[in-house]
N, C-alpha and C positions, 0 to 999 in steps of 0.2 A: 701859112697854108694849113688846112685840114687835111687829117689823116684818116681814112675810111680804111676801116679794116672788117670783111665779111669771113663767115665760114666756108671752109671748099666744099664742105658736105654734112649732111647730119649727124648732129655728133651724138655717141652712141651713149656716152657716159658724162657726169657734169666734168666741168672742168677749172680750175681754181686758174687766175688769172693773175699778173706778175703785176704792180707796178705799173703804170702806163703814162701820167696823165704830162710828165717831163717829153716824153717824145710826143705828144700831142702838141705839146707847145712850142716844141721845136722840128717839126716834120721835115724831112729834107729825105734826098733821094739818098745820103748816106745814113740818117738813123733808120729807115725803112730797112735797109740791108741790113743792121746793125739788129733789129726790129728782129727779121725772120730767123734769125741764128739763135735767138735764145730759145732756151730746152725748156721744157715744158710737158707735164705729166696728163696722161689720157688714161685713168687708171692706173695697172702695174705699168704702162709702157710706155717711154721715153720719147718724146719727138723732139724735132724743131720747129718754131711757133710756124715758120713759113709751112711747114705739112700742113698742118690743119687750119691755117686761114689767111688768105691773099689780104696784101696790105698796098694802098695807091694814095696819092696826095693829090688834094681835089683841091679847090678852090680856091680862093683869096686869105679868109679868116681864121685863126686858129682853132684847134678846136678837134676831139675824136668822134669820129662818128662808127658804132657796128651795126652790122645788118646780118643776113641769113638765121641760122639756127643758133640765137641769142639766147634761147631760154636754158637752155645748161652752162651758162656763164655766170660763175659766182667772181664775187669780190671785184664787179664793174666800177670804178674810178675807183679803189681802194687807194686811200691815203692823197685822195686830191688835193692841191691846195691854190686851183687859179684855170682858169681856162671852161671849157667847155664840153662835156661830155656826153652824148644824144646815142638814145639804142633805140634800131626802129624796130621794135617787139620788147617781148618782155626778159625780164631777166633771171635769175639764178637767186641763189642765199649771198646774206651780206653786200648786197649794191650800198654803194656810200661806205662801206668800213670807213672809219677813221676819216672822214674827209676835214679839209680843215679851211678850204674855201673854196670859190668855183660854183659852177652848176651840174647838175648830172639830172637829165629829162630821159623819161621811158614811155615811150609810148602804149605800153602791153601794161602786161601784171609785173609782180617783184614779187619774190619768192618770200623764207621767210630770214628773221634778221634783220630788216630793212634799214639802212642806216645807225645800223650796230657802232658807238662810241663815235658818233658825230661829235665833229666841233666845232664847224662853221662850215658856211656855203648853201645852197640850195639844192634839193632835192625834190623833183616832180615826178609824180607817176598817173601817168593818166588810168589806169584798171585799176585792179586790189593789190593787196599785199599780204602775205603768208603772216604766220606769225612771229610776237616778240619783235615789231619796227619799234624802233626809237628803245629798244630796252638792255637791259645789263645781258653781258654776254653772262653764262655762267659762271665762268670765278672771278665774277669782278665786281666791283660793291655798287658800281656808278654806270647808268645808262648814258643817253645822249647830253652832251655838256655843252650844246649849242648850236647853231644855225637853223634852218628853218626844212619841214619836212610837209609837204604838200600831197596827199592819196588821194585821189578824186572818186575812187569806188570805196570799197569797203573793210577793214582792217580785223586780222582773225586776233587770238586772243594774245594776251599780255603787252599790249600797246601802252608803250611808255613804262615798264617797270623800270623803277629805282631809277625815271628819269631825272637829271638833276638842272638843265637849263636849255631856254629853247623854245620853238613855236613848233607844234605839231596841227595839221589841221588832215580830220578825215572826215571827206563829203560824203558818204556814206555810212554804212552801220559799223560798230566797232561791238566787240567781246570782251568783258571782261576788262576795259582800259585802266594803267595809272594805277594797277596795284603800286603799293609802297612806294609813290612817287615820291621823290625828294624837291623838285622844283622846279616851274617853268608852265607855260601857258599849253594845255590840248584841249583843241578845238571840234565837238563832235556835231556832224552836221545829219544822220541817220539815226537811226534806232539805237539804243543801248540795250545788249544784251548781259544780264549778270550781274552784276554787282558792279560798283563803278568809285575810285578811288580808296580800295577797299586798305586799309594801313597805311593813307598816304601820309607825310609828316605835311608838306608847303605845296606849295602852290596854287593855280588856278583849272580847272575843267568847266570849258562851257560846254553847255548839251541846249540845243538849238531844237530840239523834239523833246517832248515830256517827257518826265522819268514817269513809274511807274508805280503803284502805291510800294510794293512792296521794295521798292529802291529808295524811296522818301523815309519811310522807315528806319534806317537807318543813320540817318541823318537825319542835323538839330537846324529848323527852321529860323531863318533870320529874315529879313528885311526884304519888299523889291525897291529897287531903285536903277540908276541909272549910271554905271561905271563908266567914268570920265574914259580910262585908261581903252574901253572899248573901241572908241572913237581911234585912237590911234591904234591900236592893233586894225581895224576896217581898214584904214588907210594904208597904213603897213602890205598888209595882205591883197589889195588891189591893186599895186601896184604886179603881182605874181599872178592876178586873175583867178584867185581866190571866192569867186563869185557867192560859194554860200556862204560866206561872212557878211552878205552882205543883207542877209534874207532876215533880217531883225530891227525891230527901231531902236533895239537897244535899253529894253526892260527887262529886268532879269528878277527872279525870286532867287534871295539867295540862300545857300546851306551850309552849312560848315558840318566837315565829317568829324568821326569820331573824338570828344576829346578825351576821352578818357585814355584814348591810345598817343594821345600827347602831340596830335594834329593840329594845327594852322592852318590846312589846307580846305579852300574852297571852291564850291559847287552854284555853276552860276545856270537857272532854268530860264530858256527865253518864255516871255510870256503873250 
């Protein structure tokens, strides 16, 4: 059974979110009650979850579903690890923390943090996303360390820092992506703004629109050809409807960044 949980009312202040996706998977009329008794902060002030937001089990299929005023919900499926998590709007900072499998779909935007220390599962967002998706919280050395993270609009800046494994794709424009990236495929399907893998050590960045002279610049021209591995990444990502992946025959110029800064990491131009 699915568990829908909406807000009672506009929530005035964000709100950091507990835990959830174990009673999602197990929804019954006794974790619901179990559900509404835990405490929960609205700012300075203490409540119980049932104050601030009605909880009912719908359907046949497992799975959480929120609705109402979703967009001051941070930390949506934090720490997932199976099941299915569906916000119909957008969300808060930190949607996906830690997830470690499962789905988690938003219909709206996502705030920033997105998928902060992913490790498996899937991640869709149909609008944008704030910044810093897929990248290192602050005191920590290591971004996303796996699973797959899908933006169909557009990604603000530090997208993928000190990512270190994973598929990232954003169909729209991104800022700044993949500083110091340590490893793992991002997928850029709009404009690049900025500088793009700027100290990354590994990995791969496809950019699906041309770079721009003074982005070339920076980077040592190599070869176009036609990477095998594309082909399953296409497949991979169409099976999630990943559609600008699919907008290339699959020729690429390729570049490699800096090596003086001790980089591996390459830059694939579709052409």
């Amino acid at each position: 059974m699915a568990l829908e949980i909406c807000t009672r009312r506009p929530l005035p202040l964000p709100v950091d979110l507990p835990r959830l996706d174990e009673v999602a998977l197990h929804s019954s009329s006794n974790t619901v009650a179990e559900l509404q008794r835990l405490p929960i902060r609205l700012g300075k002030d203490a409540f119980e979850f049932g104050q601030l937001f009605e909880c009912r089990v719908v359907g046949e299929q497992p799975g959480l579903v929120w609705s109402g005023d979703t967009g001051r919900l941070n930390f949506v499926a934090r720490n997932l690890t199976g099941g299915s998590v569906r916000v119909e709007g957008s969300v808060g900072d930190h949607a996906g923390s830690e997830m470690r499998g499962g789905r988690l779909e938003v219909t709206g935007d996502a705030g920033h943090w997105l998928a902060s220390d992913l490790k498996g599962g899937t991640i869709v967002v149909s609008g944008h996303c704030g910044q810093y998706a897929a990248a290192s919280l602050p005191a920590r050395r290591r971004g996303m360390t796996g699973g797959v993270l899908i933006v169909r609009g557009s990604a603000g800046g530090g997208l993928g820092r000190r990512m270190r494994r994973g598929i990232v794709v954003v169909e729209g424009d991104a800022d700044d992506p993949a500083n110091e990236m340590l490893a793992g495929t991002i997928i850029l399907g709009g404009q690049v703004n900025g500088g793009v893998g700027t100290m990354m050590k590994r990995g791969t960045i496809v950019c699906l629109q041309n770079l721009g002279e003074e982005q070339r610049a920076t980077l040592s021209r190599g070869i176009v050809y036609q990477p095998l591995v594309w082909r399953l990444i296409q497949h991979h990502l169409a099976e999630l409807k990943a559609v600008v992946c699919q907008r290339t025959s699959g020729n690429f110029q390729l570049y490699h960044a800096a090596r003086h800064t001790g980089s591996r990491g390459e830059i694939w131009e579709a052409r």
